[in-house]
N, CA, C and O of each residue as an XYZ file, in Angstrom:
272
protein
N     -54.720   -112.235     87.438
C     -54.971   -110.872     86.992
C     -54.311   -110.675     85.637
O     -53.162   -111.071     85.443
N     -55.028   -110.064     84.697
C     -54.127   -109.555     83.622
C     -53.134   -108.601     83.409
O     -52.936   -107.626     84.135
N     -52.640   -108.834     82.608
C     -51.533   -107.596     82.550
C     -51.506   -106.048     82.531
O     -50.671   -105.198     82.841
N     -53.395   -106.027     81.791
C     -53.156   -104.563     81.291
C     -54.315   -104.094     83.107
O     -54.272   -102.968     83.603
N     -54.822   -104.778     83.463
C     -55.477   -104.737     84.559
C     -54.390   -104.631     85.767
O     -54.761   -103.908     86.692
N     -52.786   -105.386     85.948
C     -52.016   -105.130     86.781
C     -51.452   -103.020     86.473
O     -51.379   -102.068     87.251
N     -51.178   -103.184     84.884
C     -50.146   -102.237     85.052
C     -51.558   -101.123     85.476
O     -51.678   -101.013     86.697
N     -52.207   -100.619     84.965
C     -53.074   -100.258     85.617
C     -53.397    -99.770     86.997
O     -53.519    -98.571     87.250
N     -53.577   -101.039     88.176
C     -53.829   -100.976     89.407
C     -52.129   -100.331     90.211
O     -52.014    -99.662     91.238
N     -51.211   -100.758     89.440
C     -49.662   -100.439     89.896
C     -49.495    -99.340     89.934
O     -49.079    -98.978     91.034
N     -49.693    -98.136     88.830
C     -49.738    -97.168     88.121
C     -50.876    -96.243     89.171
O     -50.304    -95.311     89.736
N     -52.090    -96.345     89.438
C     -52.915    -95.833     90.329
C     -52.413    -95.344     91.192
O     -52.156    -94.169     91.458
N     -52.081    -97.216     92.185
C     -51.453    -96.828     92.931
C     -50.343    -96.156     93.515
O     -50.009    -95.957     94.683
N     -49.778    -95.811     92.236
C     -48.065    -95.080     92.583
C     -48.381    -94.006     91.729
O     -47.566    -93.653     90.877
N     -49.862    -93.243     91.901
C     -50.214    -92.260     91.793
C     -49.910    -90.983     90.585
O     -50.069    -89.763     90.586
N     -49.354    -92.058     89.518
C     -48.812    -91.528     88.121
C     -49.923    -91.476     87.358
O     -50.834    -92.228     87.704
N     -50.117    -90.705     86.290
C     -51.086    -90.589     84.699
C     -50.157    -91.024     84.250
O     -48.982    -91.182     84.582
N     -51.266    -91.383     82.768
C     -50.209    -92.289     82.017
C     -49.118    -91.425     81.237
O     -48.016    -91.859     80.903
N     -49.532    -90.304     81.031
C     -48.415    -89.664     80.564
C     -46.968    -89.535     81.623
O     -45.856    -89.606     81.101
N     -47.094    -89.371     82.910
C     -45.791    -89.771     83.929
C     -45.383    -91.482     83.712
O     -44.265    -91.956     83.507
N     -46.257    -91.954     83.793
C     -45.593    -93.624     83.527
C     -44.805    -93.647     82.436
O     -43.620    -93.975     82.385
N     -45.626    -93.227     81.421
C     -44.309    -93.305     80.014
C     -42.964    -92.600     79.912
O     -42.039    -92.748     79.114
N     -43.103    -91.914     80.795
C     -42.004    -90.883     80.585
C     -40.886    -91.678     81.439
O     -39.772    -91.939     80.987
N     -41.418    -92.097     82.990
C     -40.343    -92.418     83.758
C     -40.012    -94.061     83.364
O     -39.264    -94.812     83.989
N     -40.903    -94.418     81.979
C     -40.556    -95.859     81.589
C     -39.738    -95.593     80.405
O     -39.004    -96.477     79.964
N     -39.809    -94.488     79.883
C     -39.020    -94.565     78.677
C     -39.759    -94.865     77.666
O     -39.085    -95.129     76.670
N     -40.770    -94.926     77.533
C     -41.611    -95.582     76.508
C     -42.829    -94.406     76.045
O     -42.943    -93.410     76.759
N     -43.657    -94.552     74.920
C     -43.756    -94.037     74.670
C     -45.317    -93.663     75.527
O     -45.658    -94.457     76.405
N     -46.161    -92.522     75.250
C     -47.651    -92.575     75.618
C     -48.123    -93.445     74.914
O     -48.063    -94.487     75.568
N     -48.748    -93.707     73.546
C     -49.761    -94.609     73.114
C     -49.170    -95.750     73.271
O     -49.743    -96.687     72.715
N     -47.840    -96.090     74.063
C     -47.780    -97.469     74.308
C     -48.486    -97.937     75.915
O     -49.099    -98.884     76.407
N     -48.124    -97.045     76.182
C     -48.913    -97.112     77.853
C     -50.225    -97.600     77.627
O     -50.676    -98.625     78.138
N     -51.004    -96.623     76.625
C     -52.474    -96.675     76.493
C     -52.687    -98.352     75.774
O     -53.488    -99.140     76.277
N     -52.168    -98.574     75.023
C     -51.912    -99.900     74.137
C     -52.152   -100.857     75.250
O     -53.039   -101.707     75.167
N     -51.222   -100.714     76.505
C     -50.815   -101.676     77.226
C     -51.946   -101.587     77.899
O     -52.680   -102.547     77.662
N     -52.507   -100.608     78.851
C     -53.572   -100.941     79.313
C     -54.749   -101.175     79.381
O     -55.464   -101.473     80.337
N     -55.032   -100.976     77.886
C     -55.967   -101.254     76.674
C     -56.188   -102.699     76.842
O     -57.315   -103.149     76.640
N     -55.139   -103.532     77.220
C     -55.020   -104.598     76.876
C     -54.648   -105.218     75.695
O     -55.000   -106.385     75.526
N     -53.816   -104.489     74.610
C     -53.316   -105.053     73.022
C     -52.825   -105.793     73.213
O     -52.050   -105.719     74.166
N     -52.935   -107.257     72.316
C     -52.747   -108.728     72.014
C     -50.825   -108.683     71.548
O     -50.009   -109.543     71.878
N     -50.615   -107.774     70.954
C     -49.188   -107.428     70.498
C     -48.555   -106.640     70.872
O     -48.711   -105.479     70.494
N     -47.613   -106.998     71.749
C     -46.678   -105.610     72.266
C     -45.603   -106.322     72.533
O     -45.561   -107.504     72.873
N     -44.185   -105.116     72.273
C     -43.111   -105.554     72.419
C     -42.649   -105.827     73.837
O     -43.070   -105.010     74.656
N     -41.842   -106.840     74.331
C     -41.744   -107.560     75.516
C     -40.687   -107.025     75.991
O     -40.193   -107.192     77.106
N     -40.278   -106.269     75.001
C     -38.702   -105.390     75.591
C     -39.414   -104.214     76.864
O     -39.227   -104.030     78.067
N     -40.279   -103.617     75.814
C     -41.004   -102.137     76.233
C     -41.769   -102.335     77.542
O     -41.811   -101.464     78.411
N     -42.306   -103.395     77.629
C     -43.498   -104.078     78.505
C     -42.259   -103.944     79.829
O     -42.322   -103.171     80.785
N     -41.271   -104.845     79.561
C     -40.367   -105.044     80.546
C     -40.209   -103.555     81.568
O     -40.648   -103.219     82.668
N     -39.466   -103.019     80.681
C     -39.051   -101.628     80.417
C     -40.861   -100.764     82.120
O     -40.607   -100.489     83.292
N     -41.956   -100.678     81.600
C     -42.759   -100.712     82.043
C     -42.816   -101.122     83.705
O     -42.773   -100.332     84.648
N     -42.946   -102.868     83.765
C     -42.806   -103.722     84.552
C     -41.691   -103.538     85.572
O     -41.664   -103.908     86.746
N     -40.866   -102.947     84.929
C     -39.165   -102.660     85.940
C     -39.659   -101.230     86.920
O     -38.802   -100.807     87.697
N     -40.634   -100.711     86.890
C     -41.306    -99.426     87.510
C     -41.347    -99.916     89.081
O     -40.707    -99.532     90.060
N     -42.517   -101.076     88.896
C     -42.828   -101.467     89.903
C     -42.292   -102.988     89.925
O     -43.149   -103.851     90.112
N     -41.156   -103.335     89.777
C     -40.161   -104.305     90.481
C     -40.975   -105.826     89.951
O     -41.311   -106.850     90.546
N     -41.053   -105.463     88.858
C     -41.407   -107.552     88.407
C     -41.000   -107.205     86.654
O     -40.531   -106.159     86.206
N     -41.375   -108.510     85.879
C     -40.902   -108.838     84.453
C     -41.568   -109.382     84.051
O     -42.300   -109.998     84.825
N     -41.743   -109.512     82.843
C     -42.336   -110.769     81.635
C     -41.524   -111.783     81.861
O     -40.333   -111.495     81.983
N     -41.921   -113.203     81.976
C     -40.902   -114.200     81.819
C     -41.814   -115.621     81.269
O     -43.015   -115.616     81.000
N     -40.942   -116.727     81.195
C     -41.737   -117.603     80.707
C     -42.435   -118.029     81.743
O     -41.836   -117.884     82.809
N     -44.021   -118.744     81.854
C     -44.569   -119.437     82.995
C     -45.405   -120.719     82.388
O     -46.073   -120.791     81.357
N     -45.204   -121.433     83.120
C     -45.851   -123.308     82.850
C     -47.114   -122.715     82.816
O     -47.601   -121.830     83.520
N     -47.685   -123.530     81.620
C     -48.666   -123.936     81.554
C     -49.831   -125.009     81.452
O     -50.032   -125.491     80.337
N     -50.518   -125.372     82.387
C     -50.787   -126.583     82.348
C     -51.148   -127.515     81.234
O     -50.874   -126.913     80.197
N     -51.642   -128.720     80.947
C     -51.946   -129.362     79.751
C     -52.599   -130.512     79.649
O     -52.155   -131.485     80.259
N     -53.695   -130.620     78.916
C     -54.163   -132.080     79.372
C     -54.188   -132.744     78.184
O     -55.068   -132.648     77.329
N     -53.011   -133.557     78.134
C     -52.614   -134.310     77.280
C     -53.332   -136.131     77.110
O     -53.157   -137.042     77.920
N     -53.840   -136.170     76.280
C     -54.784   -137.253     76.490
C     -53.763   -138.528     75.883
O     -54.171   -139.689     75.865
């Protein structure tokens, strides 16, 4: 699932607009919208910040590789 498709379905479900998400994230509105927009660039602090709502994080994850 993607990110802006998780915060999204999280957010629904815990029955917030995006204007309550930003507020109880600390962040701003057009970052909410940004985020679930899906924007290619966003700060990983803020995202976090976001993500800490509903109990997960940005972190690093393996990616596979087919190294010839």
């Amino acid at each position: 699932m993607q990110l802006n498709a998780f915060v999204k379905e999280k957010r629904r479900l815990a029955g917030l607009t995006q204007p309550e998400l930003a507020e109880k994230a600390g962040v701003g509105l057009r970052f909410v919208r940004e985020l679930e927009q899906g924007k290619t660039t966003l700060r990983l602090d803020k995202v976090n910040q976001v993500l800490q709502l509903f109990g997960h994080q940005i972190g690093p994850v393996p990616v596979s590789r087919n190294i010839e």
